[in-house]
N, C-alpha and C positions, 0 to 999 in steps of 0.2 A: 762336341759343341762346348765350348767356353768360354770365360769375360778374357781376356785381356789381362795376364797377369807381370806384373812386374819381377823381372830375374825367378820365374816361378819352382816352386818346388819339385822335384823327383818325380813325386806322384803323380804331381799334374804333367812334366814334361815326358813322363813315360806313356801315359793314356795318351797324349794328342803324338808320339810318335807310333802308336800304336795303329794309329786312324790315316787313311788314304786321305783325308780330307777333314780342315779343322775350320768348321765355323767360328766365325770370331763375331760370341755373340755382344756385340758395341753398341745396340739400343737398349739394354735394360737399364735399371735401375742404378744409378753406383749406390755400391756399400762401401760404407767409410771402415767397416771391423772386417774386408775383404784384403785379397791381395791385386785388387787393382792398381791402387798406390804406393804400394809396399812391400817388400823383400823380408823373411828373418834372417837374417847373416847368421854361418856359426864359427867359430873359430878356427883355425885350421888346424891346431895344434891339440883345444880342447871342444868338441863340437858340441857339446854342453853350454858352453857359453857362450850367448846369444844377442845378438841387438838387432831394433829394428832399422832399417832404411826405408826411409818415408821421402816420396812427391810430396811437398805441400799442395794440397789442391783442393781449389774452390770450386763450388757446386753455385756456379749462374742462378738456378732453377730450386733452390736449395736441395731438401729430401729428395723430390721429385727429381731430380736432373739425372739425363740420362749418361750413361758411360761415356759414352762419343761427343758429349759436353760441358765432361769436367776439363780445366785450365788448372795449367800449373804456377805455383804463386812464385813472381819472382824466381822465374828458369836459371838464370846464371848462377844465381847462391844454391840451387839444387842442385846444377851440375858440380858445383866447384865438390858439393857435399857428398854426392854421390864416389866421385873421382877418387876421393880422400877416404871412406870410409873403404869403399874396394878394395885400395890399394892396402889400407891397414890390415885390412883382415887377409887379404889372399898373396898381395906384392911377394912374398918371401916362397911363396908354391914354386915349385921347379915348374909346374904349365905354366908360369903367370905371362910369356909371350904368346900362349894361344889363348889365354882367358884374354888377354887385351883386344884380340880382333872381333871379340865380341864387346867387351865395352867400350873401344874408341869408338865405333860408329853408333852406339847409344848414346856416349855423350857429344858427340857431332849434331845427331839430329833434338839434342838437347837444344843447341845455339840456334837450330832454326824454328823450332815447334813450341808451342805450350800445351798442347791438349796430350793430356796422361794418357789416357789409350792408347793414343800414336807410338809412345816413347815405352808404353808397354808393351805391348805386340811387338813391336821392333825387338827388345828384346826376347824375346820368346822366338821369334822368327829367324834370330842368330842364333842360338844356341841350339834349335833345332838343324838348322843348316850345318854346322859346328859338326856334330854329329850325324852328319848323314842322310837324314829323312829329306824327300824327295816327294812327300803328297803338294796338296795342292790347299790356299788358303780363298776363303770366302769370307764375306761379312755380313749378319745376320739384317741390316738394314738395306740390303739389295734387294731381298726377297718380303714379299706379302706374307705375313704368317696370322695365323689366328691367337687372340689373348690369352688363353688357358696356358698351364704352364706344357702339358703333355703334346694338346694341340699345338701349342706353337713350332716345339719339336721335332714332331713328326711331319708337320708342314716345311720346315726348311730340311730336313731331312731328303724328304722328297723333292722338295729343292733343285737341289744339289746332286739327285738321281741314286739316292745311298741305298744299297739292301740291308744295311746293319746298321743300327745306332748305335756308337759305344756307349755306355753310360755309367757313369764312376758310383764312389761309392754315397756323395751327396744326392745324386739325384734319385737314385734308388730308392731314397726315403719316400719322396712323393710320387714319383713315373707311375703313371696309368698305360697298360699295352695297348686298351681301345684305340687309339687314333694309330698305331704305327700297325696293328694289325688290318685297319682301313686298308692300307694302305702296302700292304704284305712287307713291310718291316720289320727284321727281327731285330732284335736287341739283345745286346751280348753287356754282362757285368764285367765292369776290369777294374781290379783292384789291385795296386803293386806292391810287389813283396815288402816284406818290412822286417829288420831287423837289425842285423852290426855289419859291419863292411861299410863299402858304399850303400846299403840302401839305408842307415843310421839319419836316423831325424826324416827319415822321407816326405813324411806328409804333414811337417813343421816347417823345414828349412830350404832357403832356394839348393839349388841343383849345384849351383857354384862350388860350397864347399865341397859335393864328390867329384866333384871338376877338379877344383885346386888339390885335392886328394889323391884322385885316383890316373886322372887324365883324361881326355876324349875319347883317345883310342881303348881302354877298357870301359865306358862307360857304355860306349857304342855298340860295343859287342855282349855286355849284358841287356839292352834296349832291344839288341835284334832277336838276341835268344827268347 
């Protein structure tokens, strides 16, 4: 279970290939210091050097507005910016004709959409396609859940008829097992590798640059192992 992340990082797109099924949780809260709206690029040459790519995006509801109701400001100047900055950082990668069938239909549904989440998941939902995985995707405001953060979990968990919860290394902090063991839930910790190669900046930078790095086809086959 996760928000909706924009071209997201390694770690997060290894956990949800990890999973038979990715909650895409789209009623919570947006966090503006999240990667709901935002990517860190790294270079391709030096992946130390970093910038962010940012959705401009308005929160309707301010604070309070939920994921699934943040709007993006001015779509057209995002795409053109998104388009550009891509192209800067990764254009010159020998993948850069299979990175594109991932971001031409993200800045496609750029020209039709303004809600970030949409335009976020989509991305995340090509790259995992990209790549192979073949679970199945849900959204956490189909289902009834209860307010707590453990309960809520383990209620869409159940959901969706999961015997395992994955749970990274954010939620660990808080996770209570009471509600998933209600419910004979086990819960499994995944936390992905981290080091130099491809998994360099993991749980910093989108996935992109070990894409424009390394290519789909090895990254696939370190995701399966």
């Amino acid at each position: 279970m996760h928000q909706p992340n924009l071209f997201p990082r390694l770690s997060t797109l290894a956990k949800l290939y990890s999973a038979d099924c990715w909650v895409v949780l789209d009623d919570v809260q947006f966090a503006r210091r999240d990667f709901q709206h935002r990517a860190r690029l790294a270079a391709l040459e030096e992946p130390s050097q970093r910038q962010w790519l940012t959705l401009a995006t308005h929160l309707p509801h301010g604070r309070q507005s939920r994921i699934n109701e943040a709007l993006i400001v001015d779509p057209g100047l995002c795409r053109k910016r998104v388009d550009l900055l891509l192209r800067q950082y990764y254009g010159r990668s020998p993948y850069w004709s299979t990175l594109s069938s991932v971001i031409t239909p993200v800045l496609e549904l750029m020209a039709v959409s303004d809600r970030t989440a949409v335009i976020a998941e989509a991305s995340t939902r090509l790259l995992l396609e990209l790549l192979g995985w073949r679970g199945s995707v849900v959204h956490s405001s189909a289902h009834p859940a209860r307010a707590g953060r453990s309960q809520r979990l383990a209620d869409l968990a159940r959901a969706v008829g999961a015997d395992t919860y994955l749970c990274g290394t954010g939620g660990a902090r808080y996770l209570c097992s009471d509600p998933f063991d209600e419910y004979g839930i086990d819960i499994a910790l995944f936390r992905a590798p981290t080091g130099e190669g491809v998994w360099t900046g993991a749980r910093e930078t989108s996935a992109l640059w070990a894409l424009a790095t390394y290519g789909p086809q090895h990254l696939a086959g370190l995701l399966r192992h």
